[in-house]
N, C-alpha and C positions, 0 to 999 in steps of 0.2 A: 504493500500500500504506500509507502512510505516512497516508498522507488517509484512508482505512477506518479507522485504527485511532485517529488522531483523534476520528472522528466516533465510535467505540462507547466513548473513554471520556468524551464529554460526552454520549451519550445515558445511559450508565451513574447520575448523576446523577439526573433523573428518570424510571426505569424506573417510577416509577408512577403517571407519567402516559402516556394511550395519546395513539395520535398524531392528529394533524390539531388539537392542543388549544395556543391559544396562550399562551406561557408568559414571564413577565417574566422579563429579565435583563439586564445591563450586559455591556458590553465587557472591562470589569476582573474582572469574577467569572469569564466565558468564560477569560481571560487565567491567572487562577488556577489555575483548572483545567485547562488543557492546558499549564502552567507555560511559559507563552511571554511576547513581550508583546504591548500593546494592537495594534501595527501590525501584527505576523502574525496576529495574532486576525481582523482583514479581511481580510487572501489566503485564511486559512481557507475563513471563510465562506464567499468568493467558490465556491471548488471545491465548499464543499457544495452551494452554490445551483445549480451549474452540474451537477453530478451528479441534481439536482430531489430532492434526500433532506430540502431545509429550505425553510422562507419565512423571510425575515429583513425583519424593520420597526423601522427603525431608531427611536427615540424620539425625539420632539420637542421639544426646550426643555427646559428645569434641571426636572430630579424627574419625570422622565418615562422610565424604562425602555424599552429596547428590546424587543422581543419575539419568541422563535422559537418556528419549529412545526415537529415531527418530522414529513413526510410521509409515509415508510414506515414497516416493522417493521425492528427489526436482522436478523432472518432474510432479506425480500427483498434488503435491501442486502448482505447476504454472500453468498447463494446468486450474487447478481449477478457479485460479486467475483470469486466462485472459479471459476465456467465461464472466467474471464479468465486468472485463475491456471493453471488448470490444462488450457486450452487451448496457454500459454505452455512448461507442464510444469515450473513452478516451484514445488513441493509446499512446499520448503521454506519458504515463504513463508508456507503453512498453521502450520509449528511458533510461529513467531512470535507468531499473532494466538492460537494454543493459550495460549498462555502468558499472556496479559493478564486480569487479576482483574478486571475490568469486566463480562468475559464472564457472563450468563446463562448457566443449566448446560443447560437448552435447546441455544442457540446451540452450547454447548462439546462436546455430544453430537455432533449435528450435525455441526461442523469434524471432529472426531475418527474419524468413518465416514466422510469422502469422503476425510480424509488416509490411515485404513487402506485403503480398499476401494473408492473409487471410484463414480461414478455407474454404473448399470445402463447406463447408452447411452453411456457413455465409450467408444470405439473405438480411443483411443490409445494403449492399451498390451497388444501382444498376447503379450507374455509371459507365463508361468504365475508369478505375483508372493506372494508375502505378504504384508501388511505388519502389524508386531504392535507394538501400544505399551507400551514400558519405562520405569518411574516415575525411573530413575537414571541415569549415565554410566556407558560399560563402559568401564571400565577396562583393565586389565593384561590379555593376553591370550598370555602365554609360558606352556607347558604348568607348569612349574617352581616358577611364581611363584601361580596360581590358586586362590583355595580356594572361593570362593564360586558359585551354582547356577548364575546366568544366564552365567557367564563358562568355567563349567563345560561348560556345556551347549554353548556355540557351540566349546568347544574339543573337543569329541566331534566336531565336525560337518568342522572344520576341520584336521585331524591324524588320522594311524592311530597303534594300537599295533602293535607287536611282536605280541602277541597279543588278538584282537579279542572284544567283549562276544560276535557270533557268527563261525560261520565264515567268513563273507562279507566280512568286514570289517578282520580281521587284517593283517600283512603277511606274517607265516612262515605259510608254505602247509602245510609239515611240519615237524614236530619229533621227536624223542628223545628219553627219558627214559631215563637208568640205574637199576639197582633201587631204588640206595639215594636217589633223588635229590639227588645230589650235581654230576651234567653233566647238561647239557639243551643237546642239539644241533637248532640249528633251520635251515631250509632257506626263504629269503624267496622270496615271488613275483618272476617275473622280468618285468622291465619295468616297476613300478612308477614313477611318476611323480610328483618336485613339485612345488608348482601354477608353479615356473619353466622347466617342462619340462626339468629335469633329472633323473637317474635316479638312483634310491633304491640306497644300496651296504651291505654290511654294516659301511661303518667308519660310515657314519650310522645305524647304531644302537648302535656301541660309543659313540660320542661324547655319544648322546642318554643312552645309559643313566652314564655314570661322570660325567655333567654336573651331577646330582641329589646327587652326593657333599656338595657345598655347599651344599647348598639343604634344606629343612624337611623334604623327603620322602629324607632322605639311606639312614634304615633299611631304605626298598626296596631300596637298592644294597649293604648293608653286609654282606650276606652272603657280595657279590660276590668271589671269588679271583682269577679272571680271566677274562677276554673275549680268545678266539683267534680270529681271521678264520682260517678256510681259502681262501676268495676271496669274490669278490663278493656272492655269495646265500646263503653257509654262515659260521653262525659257532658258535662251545662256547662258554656260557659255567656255570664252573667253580666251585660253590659251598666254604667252610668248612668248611658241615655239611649235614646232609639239611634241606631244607624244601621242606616238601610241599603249601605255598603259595605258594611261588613264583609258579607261571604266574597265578595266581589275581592276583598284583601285577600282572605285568607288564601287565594289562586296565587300570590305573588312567590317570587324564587325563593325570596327570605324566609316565607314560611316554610321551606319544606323542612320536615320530619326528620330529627337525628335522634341517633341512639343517646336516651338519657345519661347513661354510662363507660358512654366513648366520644368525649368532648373537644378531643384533640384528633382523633381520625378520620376519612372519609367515608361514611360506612351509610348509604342511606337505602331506598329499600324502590329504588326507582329501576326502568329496564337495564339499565347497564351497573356494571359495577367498575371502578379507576381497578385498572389491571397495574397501571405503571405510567407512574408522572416525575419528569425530571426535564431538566434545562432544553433536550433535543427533541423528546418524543410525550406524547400524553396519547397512552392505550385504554381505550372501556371495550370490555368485553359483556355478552348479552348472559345475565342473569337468569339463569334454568330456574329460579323458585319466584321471578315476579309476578306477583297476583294479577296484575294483568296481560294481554295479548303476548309472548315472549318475539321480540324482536325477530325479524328475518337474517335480517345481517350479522352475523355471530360476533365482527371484529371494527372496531371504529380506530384506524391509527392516523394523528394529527401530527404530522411532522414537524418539526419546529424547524426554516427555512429563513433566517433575516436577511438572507443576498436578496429576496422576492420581492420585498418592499422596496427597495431602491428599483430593482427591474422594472415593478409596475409603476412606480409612481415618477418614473422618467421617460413614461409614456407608452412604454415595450411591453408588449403579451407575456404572460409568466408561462403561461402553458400554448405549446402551439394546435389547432383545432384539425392539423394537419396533418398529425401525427403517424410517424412508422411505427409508433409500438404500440397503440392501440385507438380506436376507436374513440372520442367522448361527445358528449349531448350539452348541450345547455340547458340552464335553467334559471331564471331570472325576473326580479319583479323591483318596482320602486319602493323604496324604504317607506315606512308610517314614520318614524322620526325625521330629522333632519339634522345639518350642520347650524351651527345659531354665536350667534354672538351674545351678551351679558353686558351694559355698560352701568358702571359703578353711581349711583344716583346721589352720594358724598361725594365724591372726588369731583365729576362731573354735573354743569348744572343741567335742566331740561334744555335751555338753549345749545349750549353744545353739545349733546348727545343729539339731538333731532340735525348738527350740522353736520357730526360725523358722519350720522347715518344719510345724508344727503350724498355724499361723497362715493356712495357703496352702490356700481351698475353689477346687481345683483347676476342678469343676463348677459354683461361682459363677463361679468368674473369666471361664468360658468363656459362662456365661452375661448376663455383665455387659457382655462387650465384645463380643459378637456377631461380626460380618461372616464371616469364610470360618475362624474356629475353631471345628473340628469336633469334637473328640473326647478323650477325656481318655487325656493317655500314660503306663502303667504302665512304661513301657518307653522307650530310647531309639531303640529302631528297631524296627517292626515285624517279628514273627518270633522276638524273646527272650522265653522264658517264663521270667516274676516271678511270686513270690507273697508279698506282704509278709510277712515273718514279726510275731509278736505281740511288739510292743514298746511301754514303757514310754514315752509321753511326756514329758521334766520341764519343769518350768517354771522355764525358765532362761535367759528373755531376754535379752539383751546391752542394756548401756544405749544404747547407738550403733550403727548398721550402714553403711555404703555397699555401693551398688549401682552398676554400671556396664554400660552398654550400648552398640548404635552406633546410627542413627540409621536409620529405612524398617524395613519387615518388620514395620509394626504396634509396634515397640519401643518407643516412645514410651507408648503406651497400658499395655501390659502393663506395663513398668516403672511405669507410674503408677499400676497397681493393686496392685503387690507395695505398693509403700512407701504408701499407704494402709492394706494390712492390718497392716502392722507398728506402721505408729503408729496407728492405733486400739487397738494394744496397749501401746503407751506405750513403744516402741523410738522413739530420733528417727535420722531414716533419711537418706544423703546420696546422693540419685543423681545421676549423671554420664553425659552422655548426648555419645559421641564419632563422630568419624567412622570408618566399618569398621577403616583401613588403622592407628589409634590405640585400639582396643580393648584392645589386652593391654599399651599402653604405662605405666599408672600403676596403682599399688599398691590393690585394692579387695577387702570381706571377700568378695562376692557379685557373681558374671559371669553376665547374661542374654544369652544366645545361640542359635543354631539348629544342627543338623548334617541335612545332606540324605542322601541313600541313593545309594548306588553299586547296580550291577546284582550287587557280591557283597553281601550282609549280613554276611559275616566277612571279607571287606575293609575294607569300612565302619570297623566296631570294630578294625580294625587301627590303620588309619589315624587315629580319636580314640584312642589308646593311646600311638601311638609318632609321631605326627609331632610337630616340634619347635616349632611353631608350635600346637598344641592349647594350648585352656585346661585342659587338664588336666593339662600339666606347672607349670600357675603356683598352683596350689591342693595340689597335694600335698607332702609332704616327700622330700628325695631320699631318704631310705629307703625310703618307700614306694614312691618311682618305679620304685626300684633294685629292689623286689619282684616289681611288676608285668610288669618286662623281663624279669626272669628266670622269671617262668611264663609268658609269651610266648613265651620264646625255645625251651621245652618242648612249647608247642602245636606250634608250627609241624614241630616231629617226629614227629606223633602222623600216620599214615598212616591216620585215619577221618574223614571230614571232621565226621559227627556228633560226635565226641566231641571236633574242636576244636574244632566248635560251645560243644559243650558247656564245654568248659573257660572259652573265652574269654568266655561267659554270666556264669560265676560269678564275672569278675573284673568284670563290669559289675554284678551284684546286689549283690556287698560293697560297690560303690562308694553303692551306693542306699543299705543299709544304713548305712555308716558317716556318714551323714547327708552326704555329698559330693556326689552327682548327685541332682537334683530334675527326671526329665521334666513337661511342664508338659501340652502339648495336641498336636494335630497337625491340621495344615493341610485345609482342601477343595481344593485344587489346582485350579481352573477357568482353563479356556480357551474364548474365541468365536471362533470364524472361522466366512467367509463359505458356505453351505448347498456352494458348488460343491465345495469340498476333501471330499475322501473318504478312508480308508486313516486313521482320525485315531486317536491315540496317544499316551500322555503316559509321558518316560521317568521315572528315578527322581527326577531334579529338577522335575518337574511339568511339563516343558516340551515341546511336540509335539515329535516325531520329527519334524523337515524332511524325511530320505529318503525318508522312505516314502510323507508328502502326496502327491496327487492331485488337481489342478483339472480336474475331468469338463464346465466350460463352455468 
């Protein structure tokens, strides 16, 4: 391995020259470039020669260069490699040579279909597999702790709620409603199981739910009066006041279900169970004891790939649709969320945030940076009806602004286009570009950020409203906040769901208004997998449905 990947970054060097062409060079420039010294520069060579991938002529006498000849392409010498590799069933050995910037995007195409998908006459793995690549490390994976899509989405897959997106899926099989909902008695499946084959009780869901008390998503619980176990499969729990969203929360990711007694491990009782999560690769395998449907697809492997993220977001196809090694389909829909801007309503007066925002040709922008932004968002989740009312824009720049963002998600770019349009207007603009987990850590006028969609859309907006961790508790004033809770706390009594729609609209439209939320675009949401998977499906995070895939080869 070690010797391959030698050999592509001094072929990297003259990719242009083709091969069989002999080419002068010294032992000490060879040395330079594989940053070794002269005396492994000979073992080197030797394995290249002995491989037959070089001719080496040594040079004769003082001022006389040595000279090698490429005798293959880098593509036969890799294809070589990897029937080796992946005879051996050492994949991960593909991540590796993924990763080296010498690589032609050729070659990188290439590695990247046999490490997803394999050759066509591979026969060694008869499992129903996936395999998908992720520009990043997944991180955190405690329901509690989560806020972002892809860590979201594997905790959908991995964990139940209390109450499921459908019936199927849930863990209370039946419930109870009082008129005024104020109790909600629920009755769980019996037999449930977590992925440590132990059985799911009703004090594991008292424990999952009052665990959130300390945690960002604490307002889903605050309602809470109390949680009474009548036994194992029955529990009441016993609201303050009437909310008649309730159950609509308990669907969210934070609620799912952990073992009371295993508070530091992954262990939830969802179709899949974490086979194996580390810096390169995160495996969920499909759970033979889930009480529901048992997944089609046996193997879900999400590669950890960060060369992808620079590929695609410099405009380049990460995967080619063209492919010699296999087959794939599209699948693709526009995001419910959106990209959005936040301007700071202390730092910032109304007059200059309504001129910032004057500045922002939302359909150039989209037009300028191209790749998978789609559409212009009047709104920050699809399904709220805006209609700008007629306002005055003034002209009332701020002499300075900063901006702050986190890093992937195309961030970079778009941040680079805001603070362009500003100072083409004569704002001087400071942007800071952080990692996710440091975004809302330092004081800035203006936060670029995204929010994805939940299967409620008035969950959703719940959840930017009132979780403690929104940027939208760091741009308002606590008067304002203290406003917003409290027509919150009114919706949530309103027994029409239209008209909490409605309510809860209008407290996302004044925010647009008061020149405070700026949606910006929203996503083309694309996925390729290989033609054999069928049953294809992208949820509100843009990410297949795993359950329901089907490999028909």
């Amino acid at each position: 391995m070690n010797t391959l990947i030698q050999f592509l970054i001094l072929r990297s060097k003259w990719n242009n020259i083709e091969e069989n062409q002999p080419i002068p060079v010294t032992l000490t420039e060879i040395a330079e470039i594989l940053n070794c010294s002269v005396r492994n520069v000979k073992y080197i060579l030797k394995s290249f020669i002995s491989n037959d991938w070089i001719i080496w002529i040594p040079g004769m006498g003082r001022g006389n260069p040595s000279k090698i000849t490429f005798r293959q392409s880098n593509r036969d010498i890799i294809e070589e490699e990897v029937k080796k590799i992946m005879k051996e069933n050492k994949a991960e050995k593909l991540m590796v040579l993924l990763q080296l910037e010498e690589l032609q995007e050729k070659e990188r195409k290439y590695l990247l279909d046999i490490l997803l998908y394999r050759e066509k006459n591979n026969d060694t793995y008869s499992k129903d597999t996936l395999h998908l690549p992720v520009y990043r490390q997944i991180h955190q994976l405690s329901p509690s702790l989560v806020t972002r899509r892809t860590e979201l989405h594997l905790i959908r897959h991995l964990y139940s709620t209390l109450i499921g997106i459908d019936s199927e899926r849930g863990i209370a099989e039946h419930w109870r409603i009082e008129s005024d909902y104020k109790r909600f008695t629920f009755v769980l499946r019996k037999g449930v199981k977590f992925h440590d084959d132990s059985t799911l009780t009703a004090e594991d869901v008292r424990y999952s739910l009052l665990k959130l008390k300390n945690t960002n998503f604490s307002w889903v619980v605050d309602e809470i009066k109390s949680i009474e176990i009548l036994h194992d499969t029955k529990l009441v729990i016993q609201l303050f006041r009437s909310n008649y969203s309730f159950l609509s929360w308990l669907t969210l990711p934070c609620t799912s279900i952990i073992a009371a007694n295993y508070t530091d491990r992954i262990i939830g009782t969802g179709p899949y169970y974490l086979s194996k999560h580390n810096e390169s690769i995160v495996i969920l395998k499909a759970f033979s004891n889930y009480f529901g449907y048992r997944p089609s697809t046996d193997e879900i492997k999400l590669i950890i790939v960060p060369v992808i993220y620079k590929q695609y977001f410099d405009g380049q196809e990460v995967q080619n649709n063209n492919s010699d090694v296999i087959e794939k389909q599209v699948v693709s829909q526009i995001d419910v969320g959106c990209k959005y801007i936040l301007l700071h309503t202390a730092a910032l007066s109304k007059e200059e945030r309504l001129s910032l925002i004057q500045k922002i040709n939302i359909p150039q922008m989209i037009a300028s940076l191209k790749e998978n932004r789609q559409e212009v968002a009047t709104t920050l989740l699809r399904g709220i009806n805006h209609s700008l009312t007629d306002q005055a824009f003034p002209n009332c720049l701020p002499s300075t602004v900063s901006i702050r963002t986190y890093k992937g998600a195309g961030n970079e770019k778009d941040m680079g286009w805001l603070c362009k349009q500003w100072e083409e207007s004569g704002v001087r603009v400071n942007g800071t570009l952080v990692d996710y987990s440091q975004l809302y850590d330092g004081k800035t006028d203006v936060i670029l950020t995204e929010i994805s969609g939940e299967d409620s859309l008035e969950t959703t907006l719940f959840s930017f409203i009132l979780n403690k961790d929104s940027p939208l508790q760091l741009v308002l004033s606590p008067k304002r906040l203290k406003e917003i809770r409290e027509i919150v706390g009114n919706v949530i009594q309103i027994n029409d769901q239209e008209k909490r729609w409605e309510e809860l609209s209008h407290v996302h439209n004044d925010l647009i208004e008061e020149g405070v939320l700026v949606p910006l675009f929203r996503w083309n949401q694309i996925v390729k997998v290989p033609t054999s998977f069928a049953k294809l499906s992208l949820n509100s995070y843009g990410w297949l449905n795993f359950s329901e895939l089907v490999n028909e080869m």
